[in-house]
VOKE-630152 format. One record per residue (C-alpha): residue in one letter; x, y, z. Coordinates in pm, whole numbers, padded with zeros to 5 digits, always signed. Layout:
BEGIN
AXYZ;...
END
This chain:
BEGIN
X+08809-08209+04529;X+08863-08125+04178;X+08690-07827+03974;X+08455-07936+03661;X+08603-07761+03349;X+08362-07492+03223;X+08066-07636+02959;X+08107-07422+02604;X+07684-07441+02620;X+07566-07066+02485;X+07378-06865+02746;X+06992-06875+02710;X+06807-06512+02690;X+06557-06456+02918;X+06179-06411+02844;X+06054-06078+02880;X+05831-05817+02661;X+05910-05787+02316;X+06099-05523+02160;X+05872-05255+01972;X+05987-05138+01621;X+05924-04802+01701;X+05771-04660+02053;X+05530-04405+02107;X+05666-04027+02210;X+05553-04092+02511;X+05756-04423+02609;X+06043-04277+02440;X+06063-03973+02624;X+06015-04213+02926;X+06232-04482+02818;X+06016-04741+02863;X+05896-05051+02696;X+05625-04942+02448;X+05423-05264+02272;X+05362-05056+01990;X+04981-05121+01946;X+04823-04857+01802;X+04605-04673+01798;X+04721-04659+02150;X+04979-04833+02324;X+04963-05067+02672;X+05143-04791+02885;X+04948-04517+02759;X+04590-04653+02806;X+04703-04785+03163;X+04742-04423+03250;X+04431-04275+02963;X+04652-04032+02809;X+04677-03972+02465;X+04950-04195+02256;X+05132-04022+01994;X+05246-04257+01705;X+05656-04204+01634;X+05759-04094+01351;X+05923-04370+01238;X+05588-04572+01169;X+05455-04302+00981;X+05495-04311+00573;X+05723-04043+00475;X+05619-03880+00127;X+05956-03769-00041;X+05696-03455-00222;X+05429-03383-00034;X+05302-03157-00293;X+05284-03412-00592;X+04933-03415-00631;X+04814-03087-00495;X+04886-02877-00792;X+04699-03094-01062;X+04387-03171-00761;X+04325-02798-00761;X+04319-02768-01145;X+04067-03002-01171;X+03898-02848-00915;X+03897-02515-01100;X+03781-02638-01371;X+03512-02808-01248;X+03402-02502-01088;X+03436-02272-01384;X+03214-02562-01568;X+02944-02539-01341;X+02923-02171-01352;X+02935-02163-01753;X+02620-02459-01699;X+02431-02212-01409;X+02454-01945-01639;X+02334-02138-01928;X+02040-02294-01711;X+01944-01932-01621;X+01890-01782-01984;X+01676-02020-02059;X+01475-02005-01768;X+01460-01657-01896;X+01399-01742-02270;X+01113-01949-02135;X+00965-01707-01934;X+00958-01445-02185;X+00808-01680-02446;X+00527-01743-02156;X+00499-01382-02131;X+00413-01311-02518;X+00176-01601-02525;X-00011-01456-02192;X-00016-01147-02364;X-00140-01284-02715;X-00416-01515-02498;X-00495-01181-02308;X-00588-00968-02666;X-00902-00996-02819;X-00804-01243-03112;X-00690-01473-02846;X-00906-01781-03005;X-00637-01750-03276;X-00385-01860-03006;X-00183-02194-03070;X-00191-02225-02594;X-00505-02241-02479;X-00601-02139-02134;X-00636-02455-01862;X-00944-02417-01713;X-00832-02171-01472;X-00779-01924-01662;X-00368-01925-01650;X-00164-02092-01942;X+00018-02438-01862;X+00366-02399-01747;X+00646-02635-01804;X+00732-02852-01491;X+01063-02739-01462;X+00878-02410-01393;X+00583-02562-01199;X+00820-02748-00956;X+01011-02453-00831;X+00834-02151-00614;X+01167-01920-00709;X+01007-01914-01056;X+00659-01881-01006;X+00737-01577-00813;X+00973-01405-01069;X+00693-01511-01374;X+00447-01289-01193;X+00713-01034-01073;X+00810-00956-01478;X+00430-00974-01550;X+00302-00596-01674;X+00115-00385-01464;X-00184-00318-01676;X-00332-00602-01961;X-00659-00594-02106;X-00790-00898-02098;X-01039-01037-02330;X-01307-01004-02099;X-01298-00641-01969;X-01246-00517-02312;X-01675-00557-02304;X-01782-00590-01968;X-01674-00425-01650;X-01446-00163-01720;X-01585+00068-01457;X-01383-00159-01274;X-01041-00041-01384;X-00873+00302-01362;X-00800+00529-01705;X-00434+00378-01670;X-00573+00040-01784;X-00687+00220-02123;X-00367+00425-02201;X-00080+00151-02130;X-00322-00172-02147;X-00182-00291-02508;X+00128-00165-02480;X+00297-00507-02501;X+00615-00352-02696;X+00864-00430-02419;X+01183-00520-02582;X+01488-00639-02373;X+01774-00622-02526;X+02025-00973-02450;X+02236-00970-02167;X+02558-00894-02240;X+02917-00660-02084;X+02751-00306-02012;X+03094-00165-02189;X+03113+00061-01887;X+03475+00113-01663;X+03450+00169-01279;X+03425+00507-01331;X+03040+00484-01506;X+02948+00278-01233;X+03029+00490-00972;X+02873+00772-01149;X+02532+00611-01170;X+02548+00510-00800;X+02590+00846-00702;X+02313+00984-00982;X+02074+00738-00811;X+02182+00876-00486;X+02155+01238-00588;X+01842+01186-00770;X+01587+00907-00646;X+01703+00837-00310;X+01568+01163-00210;X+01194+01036-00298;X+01264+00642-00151;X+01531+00628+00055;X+01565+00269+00044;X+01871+00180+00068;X+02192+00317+00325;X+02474+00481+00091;X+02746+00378+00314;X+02645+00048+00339;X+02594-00011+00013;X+02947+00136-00107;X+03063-00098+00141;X+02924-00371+00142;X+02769-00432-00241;X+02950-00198-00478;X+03286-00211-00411;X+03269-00599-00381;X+03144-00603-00734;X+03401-00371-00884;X+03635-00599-00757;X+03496-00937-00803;X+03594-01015-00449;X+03421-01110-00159;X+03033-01046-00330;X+02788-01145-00139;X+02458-01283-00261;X+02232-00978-00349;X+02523-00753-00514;X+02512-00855-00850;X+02112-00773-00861;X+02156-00458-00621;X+02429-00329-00808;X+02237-00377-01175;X+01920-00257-01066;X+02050+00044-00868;X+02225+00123-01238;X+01952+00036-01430;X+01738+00348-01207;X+01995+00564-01286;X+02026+00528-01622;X+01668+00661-01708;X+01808+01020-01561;X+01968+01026-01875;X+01931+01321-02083;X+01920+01098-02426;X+01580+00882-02381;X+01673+00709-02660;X+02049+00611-02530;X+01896+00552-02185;X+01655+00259-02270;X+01920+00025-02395;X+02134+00067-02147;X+01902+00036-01866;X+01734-00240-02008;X+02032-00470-02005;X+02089-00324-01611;X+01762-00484-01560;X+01782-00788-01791;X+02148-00877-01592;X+01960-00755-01221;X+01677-01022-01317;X+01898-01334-01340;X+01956-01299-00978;X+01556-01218-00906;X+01545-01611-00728;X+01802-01518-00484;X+01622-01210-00386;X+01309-01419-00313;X+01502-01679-00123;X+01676-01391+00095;X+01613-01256+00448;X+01300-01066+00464;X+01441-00694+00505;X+01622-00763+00215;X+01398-00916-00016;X+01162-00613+00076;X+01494-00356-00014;X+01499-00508-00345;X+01133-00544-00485;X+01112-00163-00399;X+01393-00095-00591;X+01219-00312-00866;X+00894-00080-00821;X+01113+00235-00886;X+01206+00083-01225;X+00929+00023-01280;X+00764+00367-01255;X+00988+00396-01624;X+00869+00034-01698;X+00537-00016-01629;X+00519-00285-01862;X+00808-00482-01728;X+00728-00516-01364;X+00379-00579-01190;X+00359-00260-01007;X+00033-00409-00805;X+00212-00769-00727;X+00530-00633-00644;X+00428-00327-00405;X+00160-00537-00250;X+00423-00852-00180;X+00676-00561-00042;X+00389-00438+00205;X+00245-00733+00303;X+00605-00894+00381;X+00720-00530+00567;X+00389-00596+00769;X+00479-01012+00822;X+00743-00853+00991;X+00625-00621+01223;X+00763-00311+01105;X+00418-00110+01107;X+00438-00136+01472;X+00665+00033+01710;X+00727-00246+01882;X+00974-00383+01650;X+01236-00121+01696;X+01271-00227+02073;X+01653-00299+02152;X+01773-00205+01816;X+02042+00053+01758;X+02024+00386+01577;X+02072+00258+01241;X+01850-00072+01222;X+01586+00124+01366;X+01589+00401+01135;X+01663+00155+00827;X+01318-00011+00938;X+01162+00312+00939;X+01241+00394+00611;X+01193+00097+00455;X+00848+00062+00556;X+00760+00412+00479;X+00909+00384+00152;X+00692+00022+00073;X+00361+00246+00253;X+00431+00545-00008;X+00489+00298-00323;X+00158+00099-00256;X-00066+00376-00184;X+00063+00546-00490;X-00056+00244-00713;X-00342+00191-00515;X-00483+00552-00634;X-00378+00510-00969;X-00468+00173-01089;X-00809+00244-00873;X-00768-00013-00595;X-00813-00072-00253;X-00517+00084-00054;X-00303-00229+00170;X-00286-00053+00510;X-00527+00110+00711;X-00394+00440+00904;X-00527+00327+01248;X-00308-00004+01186;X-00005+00218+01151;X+00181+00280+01485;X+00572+00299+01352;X+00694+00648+01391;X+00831+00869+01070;X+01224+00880+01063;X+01417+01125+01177;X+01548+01379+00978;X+01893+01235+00879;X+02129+01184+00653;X+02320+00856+00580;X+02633+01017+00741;X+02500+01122+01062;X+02317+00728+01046;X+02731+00602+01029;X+02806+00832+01314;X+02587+00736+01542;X+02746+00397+01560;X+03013+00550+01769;X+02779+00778+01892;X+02429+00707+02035;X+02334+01077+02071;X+02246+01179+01721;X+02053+01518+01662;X+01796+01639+01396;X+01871+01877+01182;X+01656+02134+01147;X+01709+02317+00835;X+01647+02086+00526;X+01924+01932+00336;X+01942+01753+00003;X+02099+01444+00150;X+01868+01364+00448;X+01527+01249+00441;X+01335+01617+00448;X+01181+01549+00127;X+01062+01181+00190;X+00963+01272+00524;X+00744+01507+00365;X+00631+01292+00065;X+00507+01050+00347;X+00283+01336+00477;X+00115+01382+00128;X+00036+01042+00075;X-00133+00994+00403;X-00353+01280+00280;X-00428+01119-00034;X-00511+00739+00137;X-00764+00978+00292;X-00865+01186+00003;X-00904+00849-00201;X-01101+00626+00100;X-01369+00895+00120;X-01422+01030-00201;X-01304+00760-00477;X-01361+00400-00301;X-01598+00191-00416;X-01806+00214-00064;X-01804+00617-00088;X-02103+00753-00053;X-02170+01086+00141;X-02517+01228+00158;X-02497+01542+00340;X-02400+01795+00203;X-02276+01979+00492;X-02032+01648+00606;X-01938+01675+00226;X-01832+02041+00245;X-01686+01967+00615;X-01429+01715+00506;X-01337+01873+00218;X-01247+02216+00340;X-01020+02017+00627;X-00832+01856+00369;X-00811+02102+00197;X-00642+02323+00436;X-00387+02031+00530;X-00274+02025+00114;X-00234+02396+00152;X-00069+02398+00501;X+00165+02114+00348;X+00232+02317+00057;X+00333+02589+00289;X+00577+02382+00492;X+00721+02206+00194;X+01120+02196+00227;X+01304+02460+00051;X+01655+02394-00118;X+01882+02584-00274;X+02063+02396-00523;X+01992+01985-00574;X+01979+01762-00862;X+01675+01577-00756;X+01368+01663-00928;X+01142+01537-00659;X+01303+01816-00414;X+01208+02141-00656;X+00941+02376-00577;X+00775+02283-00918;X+00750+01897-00784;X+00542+02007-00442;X+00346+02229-00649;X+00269+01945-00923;X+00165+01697-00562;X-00047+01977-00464;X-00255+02019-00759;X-00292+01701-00854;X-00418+01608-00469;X-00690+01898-00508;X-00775+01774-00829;X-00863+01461-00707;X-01072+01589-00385;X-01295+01836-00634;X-01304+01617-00939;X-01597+01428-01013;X-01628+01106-00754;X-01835+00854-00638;X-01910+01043-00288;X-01965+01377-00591;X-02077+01240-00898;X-02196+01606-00982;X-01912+01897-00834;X-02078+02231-00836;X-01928+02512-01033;X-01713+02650-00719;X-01599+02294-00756;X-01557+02334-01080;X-01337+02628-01121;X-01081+02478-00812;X-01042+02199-01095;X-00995+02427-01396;X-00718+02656-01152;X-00511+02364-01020;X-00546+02207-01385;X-00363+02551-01550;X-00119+02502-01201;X+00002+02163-01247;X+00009+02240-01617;X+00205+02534-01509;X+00475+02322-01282;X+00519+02065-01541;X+00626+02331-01798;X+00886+02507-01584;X+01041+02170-01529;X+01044+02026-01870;X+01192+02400-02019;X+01512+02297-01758;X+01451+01942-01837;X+01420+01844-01544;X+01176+01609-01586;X+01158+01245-01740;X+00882+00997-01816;X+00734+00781-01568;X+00383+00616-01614;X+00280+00812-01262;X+00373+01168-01409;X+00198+01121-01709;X-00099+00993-01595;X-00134+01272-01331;X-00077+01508-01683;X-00321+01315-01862;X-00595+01312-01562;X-00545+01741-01538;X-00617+01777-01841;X-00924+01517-01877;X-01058+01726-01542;X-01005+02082-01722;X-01145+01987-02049;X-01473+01822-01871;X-01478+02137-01657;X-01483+02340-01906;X-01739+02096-02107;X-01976+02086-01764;X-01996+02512-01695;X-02026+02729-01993;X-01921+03068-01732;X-01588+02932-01725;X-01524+02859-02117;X-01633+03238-02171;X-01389+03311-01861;X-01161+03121-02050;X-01214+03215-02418;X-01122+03005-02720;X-00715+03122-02806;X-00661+03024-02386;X-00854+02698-02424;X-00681+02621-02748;X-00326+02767-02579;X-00374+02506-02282;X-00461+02220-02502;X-00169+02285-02751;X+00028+02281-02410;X-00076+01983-02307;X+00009+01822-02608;X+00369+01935-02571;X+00464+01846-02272;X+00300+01477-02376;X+00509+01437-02689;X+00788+01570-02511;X+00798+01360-02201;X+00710+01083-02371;X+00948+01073-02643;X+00871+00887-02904;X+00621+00653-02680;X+00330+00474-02795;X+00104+00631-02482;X+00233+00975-02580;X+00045+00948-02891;X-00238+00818-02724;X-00237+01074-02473;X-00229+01341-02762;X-00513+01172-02971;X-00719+01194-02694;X-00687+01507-02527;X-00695+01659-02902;X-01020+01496-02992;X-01197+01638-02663;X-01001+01950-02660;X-01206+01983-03026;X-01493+01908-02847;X-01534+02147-02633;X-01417+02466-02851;X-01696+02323-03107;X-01919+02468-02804;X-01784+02846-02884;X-02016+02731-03217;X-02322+02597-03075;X-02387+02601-02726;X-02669+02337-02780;X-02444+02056-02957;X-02449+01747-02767;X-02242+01473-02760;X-02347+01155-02579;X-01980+00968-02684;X-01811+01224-02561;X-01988+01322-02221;X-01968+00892-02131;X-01581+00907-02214;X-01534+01155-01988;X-01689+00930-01712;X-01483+00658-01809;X-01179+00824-01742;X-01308+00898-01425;X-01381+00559-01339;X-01777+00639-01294;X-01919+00414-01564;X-02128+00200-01348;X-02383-00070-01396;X-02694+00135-01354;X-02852+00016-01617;X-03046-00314-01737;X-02766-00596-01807;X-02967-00746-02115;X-03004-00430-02269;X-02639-00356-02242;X-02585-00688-02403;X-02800-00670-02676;X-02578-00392-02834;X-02235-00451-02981;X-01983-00214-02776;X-01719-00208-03041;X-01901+00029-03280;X-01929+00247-02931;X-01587+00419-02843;X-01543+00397-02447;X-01864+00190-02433;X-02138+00442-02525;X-02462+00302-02628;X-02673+00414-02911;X-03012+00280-02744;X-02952+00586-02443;X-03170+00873-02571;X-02982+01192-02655;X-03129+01364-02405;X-03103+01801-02405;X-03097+01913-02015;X-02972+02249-01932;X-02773+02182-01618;X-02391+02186-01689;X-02366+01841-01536;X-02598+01626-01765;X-02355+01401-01893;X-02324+01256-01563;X-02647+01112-01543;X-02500+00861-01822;X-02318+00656-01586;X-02239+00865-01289;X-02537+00842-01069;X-02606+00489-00883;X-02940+00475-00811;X-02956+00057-00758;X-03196-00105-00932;X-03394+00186-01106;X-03289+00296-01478;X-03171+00675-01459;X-03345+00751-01762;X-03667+00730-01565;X-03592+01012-01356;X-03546+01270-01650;X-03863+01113-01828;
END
């Protein structure tokens, strides 16, 4: 046999699975035959695990941070762009508000058919639908609304309805905010007017936690880091408190104006915050507005703090169940604080008060101060203390004492539905509150050195007097006091007159609409006292009448300060001060003006008499609504000028009794 030379035919490959450009980790670290699908590969889904991609198939940038750098500029300044435009947006939100503010108050004067807006038929002016559309705004419009406006209407009919506050800061529409602009103040200043806020009010509303607010608000916005929400507002408005403890009135009211103005642009986010908060910071917008009247609705704001500290459940005693030491006294105080604030208005704009006592159940706080509150994080077992200190809540505790006395004072004596018959349950209720103001007077807290004013002896004794003024003062339950009645006016009068004396010689005292008011009501009550029992002016004598009245007058202009109510306060008191020491004269001169005006600042004018013979006069050419058609009538009885408008007797014309 013979061999076949070899062929030179190339060898043919055999078939089999593709090569892969690249195979996954996973095949690689196996060394196996990857197909390369993606996004996972055969091998990998036969066994369901996850397929990692080589990195040979992914793209490769040779600078991964080409773009970054010029991506975040943009993005910067796109962000500083928006805040310039929010910022923009917000003044004139403002600018529009305010300009809806001056035409309210121009519709709300007299000469309001001189008005380029006229009233919808409503009664409100037409807003702009940017402001119409969003809640935020409506809130803040009424918010930065003033506390007392005469309106057309009850400038000649129904003013029995409103309080003597009404008639004293009613026009004052001379609220001027200065634009917002840099405060010119270091971090220093700042922390100086924390802590005089601190020092100062916190003692009467402890609303806020010092700690927490160091923490958590103030040094944020020192720093401009981390801020939440609420700190630019807390922060201004805290300052803008503050600043009215100034010495200088006069440097105070710029400076705390623009507090407020820069605290307001942030008013929307307080609304739109959690409910604990948003009730923190319209309290803090009521004590501004004890300096401000005019610039916050006192009645709105307290009654939307109380009515959203009760939507929460923090009158009851229930809500403090499985909360720690801190929340739970934080709740306490905070609705205490919103309790005291609205019955305070309540009594002195003449209103219905917001919460009944028997609805009440939450317990008073404990007597604390902030620090022990931070200990007792760590440490569940916190004590009282005992002896009073200027930094725990002694003096508030004790404030919220007084005005449950008052609410009660006030609901039997001074509501609208008061009326006591019985002399004997008259005398009865009186003599126990009575002894409470005197047994709270004893057990007021004693310090011996702090800068509050609210925690001096003079303060409790100014409380006292003016809560005994109002249970013996002429009322609806005691239209006519009786001249043991009328002497306990005339003595706490000379007291409170007294008080605010000793504090204004340290100055030690500054305006707010409540302290003059109680002034201006003391002396009202000791001039008409003296008017009503002609034993007491000879008690008294002329050069001790005339040395009281010049003190009033004092202590007005110098509280005041240059204030348009100061003067009013002064005109008024002056021309019944001359009044009465015309009486040293001529026991027998009668004045029918004056006796009336005293019952209007007593809120006693009431519709007694015939409606269409009240309207056939003109009250204009009347002062405080007197009426010439009312005989002059000559009774000896040191309460005649009551019968004017002081005695309800339905349907039957009082002038028909003495006739």
């Amino acid at each position: 046999m013979s061999e076949s030379p070899p062929t030179s035919t190339p060898r043919r490959h055999r078939r089999g699975v593709p090569r892969s450009v690249a195979a996954c980790q996973r095949c690689r670290r196996r060394k196996q035959k990857c197909d390369g699908k993606v996004p996972t590969c055969g091998p990998c889904a036969a066994v369901e695990v996850p397929c990692v991609m080589s990195d040979r198939l992914m793209i490769q940038h040779t600078n991964s941070n080409c773009e970054c750098e010029s991506l975040r500029s943009q993005l910067a300044a796109a962000e500083q762009r928006s805040h310039e435009l929010s910022q923009k947006c917000q003044q004139l939100e403002l600018q529009i508000l305010e300009a809806l503010s001056s035409t309210q108050a121009a519709t709300d004067t007299p000469n309001s058919e001189n008005c380029s807006v006229a009233p919808t038929t409503t009664g409100t002016v037409s807003r702009p639908d940017q402001l119409s559309s969003n809640p935020d705004n409506r809130f803040t419009s009424r918010i930065l609304g003033p506390t007392f406006s005469l309106k057309a209407n009850t400038r000649k009919s129904n003013r029995s309805a409103l309080s003597s506050a009404w008639e004293l800061w009613g026009d004052d529409t001379t609220v001027e905010v200065p634009e917002a602009g840099e405060s010119g103040l270091d971090l220093d200043a700042y922390v100086n007017l924390v802590n005089a806020f601190f020092d100062r009010r916190w003692p009467y509303l402890p609303v806020l936690h010092r700690g927490s607010f160091f923490q958590k608000h103030l040094t944020p916005f020192l720093t401009k880091s981390d801020m939440r929400p609420l700190s630019n507002f807390l922060v201004n408005i805290v300052c803008a408190i503050a600043s009215t403890e100034r010495s200088s009135q006069h440097a105070s009211d710029k400076i705390c104006k623009v507090f407020f103005r820069e605290a307001v642009k942030d008013l929307h986010l307080v609304m739109s915050s959690d409910n604990f908060e948003c009730i923190q910071c319209l309290l803090l917008m009521c004590m501004y507005g004890h300096n401000e009247p005019q610039s916050v609705n006192m009645w709105y704001t307290t009654g939307l703090a109380l009515n959203l500290a009760i939507g929460i459940d923090l009158h009851r005693k229930e809500s403090l169940v499985g909360q720690g030491m801190m929340d739970m006294e934080m709740c306490k105080r905070v609705f205490w604080c919103a309790y005291v604030m609205s019955c305070s208005m309540a009594i002195n704009m003449g209103r219905p008060l917001g919460i009944r006592e028997s609805d009440i159940s939450m317990p008073l706080p404990l007597q604390l101060t902030d620090t022990q509150l931070d200990e007792s994080v760590h440490s569940p077992y916190v004590e009282e203390t005992l002896i009073p200190n200027v930094a725990d809540t002694s003096t508030f505790i004790h404030i919220i004492k007084l005005r449950r006395i008052n609410a009660g004072v006030y609901t039997t004596f001074h509501s609208i539905g008061s009326t006591l018959a019985d002399t004997a349950e008259i005398d009865t209720l009186r003599s126990r509150y009575f002894m409470e103001l005197n047994q709270w007077l004893i057990t007021a807290p004693r310090y011996m050195q702090t800068l509050s004013t609210f925690q001096s002896t003079e303060w409790f004794q100014i409380a006292f007097h003016h809560a005994v003024l109002s249970l013996y003062r002429p009322s609806r339950a005691v239209p006519m006091p009786s001249p043991d009645d009328l002497r306990v006016c005339t003595e706490s009068s000379i007291g409170l007159i007294s008080s605010y004396s000793a504090l204004y010689a340290r100055n030690h005292i500054k305006y707010t609409f409540v302290a003059i008011h109680s002034l201006f009501m003391a002396a009202v009550t000791m001039l008409y006292s003296l008017r009503a029992f002609a034993p007491l002016r000879r008690e008294l004598t002329k050069p001790v009448i005339k040395t009281n009245i010049f003190t009033f007058l004092t202590l007005f202009r110098g509280i005041c300060d240059g204030r348009l109510v100061g003067d009013k306060c002064c005109g008024i008191v002056e021309r019944l001060g001359n009044s009465i020491l015309s009486l040293f004269e001529n026991e027998d001169q009668a004045d029918s003006s004056i006796d009336t005006e005293f019952q209007t600042w007593f809120g006693l004018q009431t519709h007694t008499f015939d409606s269409q013979a009240r309207d056939q006069q003109d009250p204009e050419n009347y002062p405080h609504g007197s009426l010439s058609h009312f005989p002059d009538v000559q009774v000896d009885l040191p309460w005649a000028d009551l019968f004017t408008e002081g005695i309800d007797m339905g349907t039957t014309d009082a002038w028909s009794v003495l006739f």
